[in-house]
N, C-alpha and C positions, 0 to 999 in steps of 0.2 A: 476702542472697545466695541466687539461688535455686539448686534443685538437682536434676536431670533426668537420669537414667537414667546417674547415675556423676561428669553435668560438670557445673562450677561455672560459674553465669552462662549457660547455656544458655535462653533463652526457649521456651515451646510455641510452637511453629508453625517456629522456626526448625530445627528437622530435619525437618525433615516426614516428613519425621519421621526420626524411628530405625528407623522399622517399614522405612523403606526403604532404609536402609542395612544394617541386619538382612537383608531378604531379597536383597538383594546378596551379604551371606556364604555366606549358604544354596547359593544357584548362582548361575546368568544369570552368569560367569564370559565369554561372549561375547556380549556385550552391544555394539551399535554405542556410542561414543562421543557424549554432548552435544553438537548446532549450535555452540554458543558456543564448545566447547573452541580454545584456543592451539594452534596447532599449529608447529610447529617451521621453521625456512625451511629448503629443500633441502640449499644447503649445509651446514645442523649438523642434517641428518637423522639420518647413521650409521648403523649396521646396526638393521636394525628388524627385531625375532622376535615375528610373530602368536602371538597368546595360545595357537593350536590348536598353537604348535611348542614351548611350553615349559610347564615343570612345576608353577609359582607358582598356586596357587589363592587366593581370598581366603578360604578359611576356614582358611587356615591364617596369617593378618596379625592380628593383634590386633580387638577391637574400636572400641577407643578408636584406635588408630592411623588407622583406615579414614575413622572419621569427620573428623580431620582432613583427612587425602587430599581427601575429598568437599568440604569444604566450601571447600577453596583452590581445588581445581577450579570449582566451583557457583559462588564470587565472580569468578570471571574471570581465574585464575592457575593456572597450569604447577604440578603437582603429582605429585613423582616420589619414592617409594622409594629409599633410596641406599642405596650404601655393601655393610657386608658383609652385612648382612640379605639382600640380592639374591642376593648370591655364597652366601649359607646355603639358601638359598629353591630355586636354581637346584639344588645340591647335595644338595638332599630333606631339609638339617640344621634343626636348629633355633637360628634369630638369638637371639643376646645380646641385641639389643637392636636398635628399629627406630627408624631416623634419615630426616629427611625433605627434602628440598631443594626450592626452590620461587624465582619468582621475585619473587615477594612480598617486600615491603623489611623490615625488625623493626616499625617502625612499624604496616605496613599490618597484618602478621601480628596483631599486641597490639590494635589497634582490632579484627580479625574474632574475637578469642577473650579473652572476660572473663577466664577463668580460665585468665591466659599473665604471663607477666612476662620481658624482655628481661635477659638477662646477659653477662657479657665485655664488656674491653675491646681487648684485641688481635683479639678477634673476637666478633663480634656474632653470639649466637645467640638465640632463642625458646625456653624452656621452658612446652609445655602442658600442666597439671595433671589431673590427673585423680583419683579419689582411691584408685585401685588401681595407675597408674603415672604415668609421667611420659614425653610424645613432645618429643621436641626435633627441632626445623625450623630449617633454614639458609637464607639465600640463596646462589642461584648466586654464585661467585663468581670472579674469575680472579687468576692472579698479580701480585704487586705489581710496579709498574714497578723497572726500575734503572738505574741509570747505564752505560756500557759499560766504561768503565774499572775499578766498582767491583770491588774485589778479594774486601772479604767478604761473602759469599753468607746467611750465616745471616738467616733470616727472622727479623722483630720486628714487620712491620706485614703481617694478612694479611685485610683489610677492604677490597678494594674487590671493587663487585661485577660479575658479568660475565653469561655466558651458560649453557645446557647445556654445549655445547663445551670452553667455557675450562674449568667448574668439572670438567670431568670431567679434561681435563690438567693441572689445579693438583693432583690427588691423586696419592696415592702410589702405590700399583699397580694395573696392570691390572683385575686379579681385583674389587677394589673402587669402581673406578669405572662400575660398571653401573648401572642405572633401569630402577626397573618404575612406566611410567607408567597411573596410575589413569583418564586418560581414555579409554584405547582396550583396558589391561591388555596392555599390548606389552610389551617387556624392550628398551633401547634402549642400544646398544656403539656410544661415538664411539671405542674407541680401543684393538681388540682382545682386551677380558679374556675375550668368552665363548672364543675358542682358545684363550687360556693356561689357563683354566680347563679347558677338554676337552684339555690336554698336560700338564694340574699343573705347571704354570709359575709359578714368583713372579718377575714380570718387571714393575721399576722405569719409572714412566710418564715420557718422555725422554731426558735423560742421566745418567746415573746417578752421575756424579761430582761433576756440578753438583746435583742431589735430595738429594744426600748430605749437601752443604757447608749447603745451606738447613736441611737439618734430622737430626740424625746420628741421632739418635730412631730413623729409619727405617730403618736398619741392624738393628737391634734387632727391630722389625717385621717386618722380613722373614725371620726368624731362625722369628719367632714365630710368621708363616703358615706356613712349612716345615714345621714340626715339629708345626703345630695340623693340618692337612690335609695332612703325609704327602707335599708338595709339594717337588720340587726347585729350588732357586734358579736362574735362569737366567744363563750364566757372563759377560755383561758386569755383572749387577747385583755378582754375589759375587767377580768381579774387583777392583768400585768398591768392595765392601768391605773386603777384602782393604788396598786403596791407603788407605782413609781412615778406620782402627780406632780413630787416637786422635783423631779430631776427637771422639768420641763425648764427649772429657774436655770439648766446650766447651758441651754439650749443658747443662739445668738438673739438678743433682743431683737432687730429689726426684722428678723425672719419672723420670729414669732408674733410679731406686730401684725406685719402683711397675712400670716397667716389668720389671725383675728378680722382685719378685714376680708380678706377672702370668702369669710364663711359670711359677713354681715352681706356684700354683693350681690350676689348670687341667687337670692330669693328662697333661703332656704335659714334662714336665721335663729327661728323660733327654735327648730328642731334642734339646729347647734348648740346655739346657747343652753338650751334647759339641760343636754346631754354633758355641755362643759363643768354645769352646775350639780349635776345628779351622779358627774364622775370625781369632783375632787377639782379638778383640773384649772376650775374659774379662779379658786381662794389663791395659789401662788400667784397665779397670773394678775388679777384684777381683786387683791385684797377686797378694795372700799365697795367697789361694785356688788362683790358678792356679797356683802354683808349687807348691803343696801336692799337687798331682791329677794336673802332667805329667809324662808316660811312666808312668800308671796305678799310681805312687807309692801312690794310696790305694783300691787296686780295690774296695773294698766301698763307696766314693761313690758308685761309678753303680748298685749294687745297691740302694745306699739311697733311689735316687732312682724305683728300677724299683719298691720298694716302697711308697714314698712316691705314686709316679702309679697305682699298682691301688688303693693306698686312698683316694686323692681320687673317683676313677672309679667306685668302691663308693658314693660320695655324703657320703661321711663328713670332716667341716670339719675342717682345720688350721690352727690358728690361724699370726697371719703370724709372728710371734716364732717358732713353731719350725720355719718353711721357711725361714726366714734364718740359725737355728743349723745346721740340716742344711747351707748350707753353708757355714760358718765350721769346721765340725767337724773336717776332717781338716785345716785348718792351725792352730787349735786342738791336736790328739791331737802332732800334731809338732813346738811349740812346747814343752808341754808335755814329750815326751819329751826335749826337747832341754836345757830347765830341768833335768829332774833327773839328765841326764848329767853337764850344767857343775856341779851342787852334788855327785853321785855319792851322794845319796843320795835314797829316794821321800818326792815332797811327803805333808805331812800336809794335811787337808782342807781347811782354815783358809786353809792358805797356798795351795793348787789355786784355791779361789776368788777370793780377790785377783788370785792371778796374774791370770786370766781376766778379771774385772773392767778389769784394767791394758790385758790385751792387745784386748778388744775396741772401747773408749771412741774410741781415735783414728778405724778404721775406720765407724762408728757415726755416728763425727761428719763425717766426707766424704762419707758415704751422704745425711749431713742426713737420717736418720729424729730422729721426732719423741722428744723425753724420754720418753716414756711408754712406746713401742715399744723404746727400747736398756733401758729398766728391766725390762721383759717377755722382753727375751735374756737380761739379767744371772739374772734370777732365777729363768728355766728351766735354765741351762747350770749355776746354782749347786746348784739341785737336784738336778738328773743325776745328779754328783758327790755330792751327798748319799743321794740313791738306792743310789747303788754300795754305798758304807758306812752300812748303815743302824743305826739308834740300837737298843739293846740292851732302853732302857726301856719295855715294850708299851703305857705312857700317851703315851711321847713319839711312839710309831709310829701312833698312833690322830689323836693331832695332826698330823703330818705330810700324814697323807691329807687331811683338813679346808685344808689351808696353797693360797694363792690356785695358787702356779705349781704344784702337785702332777700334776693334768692335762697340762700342759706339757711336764713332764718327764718322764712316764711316756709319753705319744706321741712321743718325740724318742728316748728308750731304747727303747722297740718299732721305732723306724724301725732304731736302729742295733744291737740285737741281732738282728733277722730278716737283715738285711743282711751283717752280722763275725760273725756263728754266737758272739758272745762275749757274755756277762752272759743266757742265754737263761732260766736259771733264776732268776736275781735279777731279770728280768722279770714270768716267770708266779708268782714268789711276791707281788709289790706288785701286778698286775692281784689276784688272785685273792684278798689280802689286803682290798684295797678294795673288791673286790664285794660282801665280808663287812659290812664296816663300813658300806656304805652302806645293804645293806640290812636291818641291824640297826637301822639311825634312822631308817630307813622305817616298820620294825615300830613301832618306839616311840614313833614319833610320836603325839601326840595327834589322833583325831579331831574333827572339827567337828558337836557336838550339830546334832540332826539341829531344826528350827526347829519349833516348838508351831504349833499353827495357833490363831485364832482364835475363841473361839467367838461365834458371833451373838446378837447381844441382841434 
């Protein structure tokens, strides 16, 4: 397998190089378009914005990206940037991630790139390897036919493929049904996003009661734009959500899961949440939760989440087990209090755990998180509570900090004492404990003899 400036299976001669895709980066940003390039038929022109009217440079698109572009172009195929990368690009942000749309079939795509291999079965995608990332390319595609009669709308088959046009109506919103095509570097709107985009609009591409039924997911998405870009829903779309909150229950659990994590990630939490809670959307999903948080029942959760999103946004990881305890937490603290009303007296630690244990297994199990992830809650929320009351024996506190969910728990008690003003001090004594300890076994570590050199004979 050979291996050429990053790509697997690339031949010399077949970039001709990279030098010229390189100086592509560089500038010539207005560059006429290749003889050969496809060009689009009138009707599924759309609004076309010259390169001179919009803000997308190629030095800010990846490398590896580009050259894909190039070469779907250069083989005689429609090669277009999609999706949100556009809508990040247009908005001077920086893309998650750059997705490519082409009308290139999976086939054709895997014969022009050694180093690709086809996946999905509900949909057929391209992944191209690289060995610093990975571009994934789609075919255009359009909506699957249906019957007229049919009454249920949820999508199961979404492989057939279509045009620019359709693939841009078969997406979800506006905002991210935009192209920037590589042949001319134009930015191409079959279907409105760049206005909702310049009115911060998250506005559902269609009808939005029918988008809704096909995929309830998208509820949830648009939740996600809102609160990711500070964007206001537009009120036929947040009407349709409004009317169709619990279809979300027919949606697949573990999607909806990650999507739930998704939004805690990201540093934008506060805005989600309260938006999940102000649309309907939380009660299917997170029964106990919401009932635990309505009418601001537990006013230090939105603190905790205000705290929680400055330290994501600091750049600092939280693991997922304790963005999922943050929030189980206050229908947890309620349950809790509510056990030791009906017994009248306070649980001892033992039994706090259990409890806990009992109470989070069922929810755990409808979330469909995986074993590993409900063991990573059990054993951070069990810590917490061990945190609170810590052990008296300074051997057994020395172990505790070494113990796997110690970290865990110690980030999930800074979230919720900066937030309740409560345990503020039982906090900065186990940070501050453990800075000790650790770098006491820093100190003591052994070095690595420093290696003899050889003498020459």
């Amino acid at each position: 397998m050979s291996e050429r400036n990053g790509e697997w299976g690339v031949e010399g001669g077949e970039w001709e190089n990279v030098a010229e895709s390189q100086a592509a980066i560089s500038d010539a940003d207005d560059l006429a378009p290749t003889p050969h390039s496809p060009l689009p038929t009138p009707e599924e022109s759309g609004v076309i914005i010259d390169r001179s009217d919009h803000p997308i440079s190629r030095r800010r698109i990846p490398e590896n990206v580009l050259k894909v572009l190039y070469r779907l172009h250069r083989s005689g195929y429609r090669a277009y940037l999609c999706g949100g990368s556009v809508r990040d690009l247009l908005m001077n942000g920086t893309p998650k991630d750059f997705d490519i749309a082409t009308d290139a079939h999976p086939a054709e795509i895997r014969r022009l790139f050694r180093n690709s291999r086809i996946i999905g079965r509900r949909f057929r995608l391209v992944h191209i390897i690289f060995q610093d990332m990975l571009v994934e390319v789609a075919t255009f595609r359009r909506e699957p036919e249906r019957s007229e009669d049919a009454e249920e709308l949820l999508i199961t088959d979404d492989n057939t493929f279509g045009s620019p046009l359709q693939d841009a109506r078969r997406r979800d919103f506006t905002i991210n049904a935009l192209f920037y095509n590589i042949a001319d570097f134009s930015v191409i709107d079959y279907i409105g996003g760049l206005e909702d985009l310049e009115e911060k609009r998250v506005r559902v591409i269609g009808d939005p009661d029918v988008r809704f039924r096909e995929d309830p997911v998208r509820m949830m998405r648009a939740i996600e734009f809102a609160s990711r870009l500070g964007f206001e829903i537009e009120p036929a779309t947040y009407a349709a959500i409004l009317r169709h909150k619990n279809d979300i229950l027919k949606a697949s659990p573990p999607r909806v899961s990650e999507e739930i994590l998704d939004l805690l990630r990201r540093g934008w939490s506060r805005g989600a949440v309260r938006l999940l809670a102000d649309s309907g959307l939380l009660e299917p999903l997170l029964p106990e939760v919401c009932k635990a948080i309505a009418s601001d029942r537990a006013p230090y959760f939105w603190k905790m989440l205000e705290v929680l999103d400055r330290t994501v946004q600091a750049g600092r990881k939280i693991s997922d087990p304790v963005l999922l305890s943050v929030m189980f937490l206050p229908w947890i603290l309620e349950e809790l209090e509510r056990e030791e009303a009906r017994r009248e007296s306070r649980m001892k630690i033992g039994e706090v755990i259990l409890f806990i244990r009992e109470l989070i297994q069922p929810i755990c199990t409808r979330m469909s998180l995986a074993a590993g992830t409900r063991h990573q809650i059990e054993t951070a929320l069990d810590t917490l509570w061990r945190l609170l009351e810590p052990p008296a024996d300074r051997r057994a506190q020395f172990r505790f900090v070494y113990r796997e969910p110690f970290n865990d728990a110690l980030a999930l008690l800074e979230l919720y004492a900066l937030s309740s003003g409560k345990y503020v001090d039982v906090f900065r004594q186990w940070q501050q404990f453990a800075q000790r300890v650790r770098r006491a076994a820093d100190a003591e570590a052994p070095k690595s003899p420093a290696k003899r050199r050889r003498r020459r004979r």
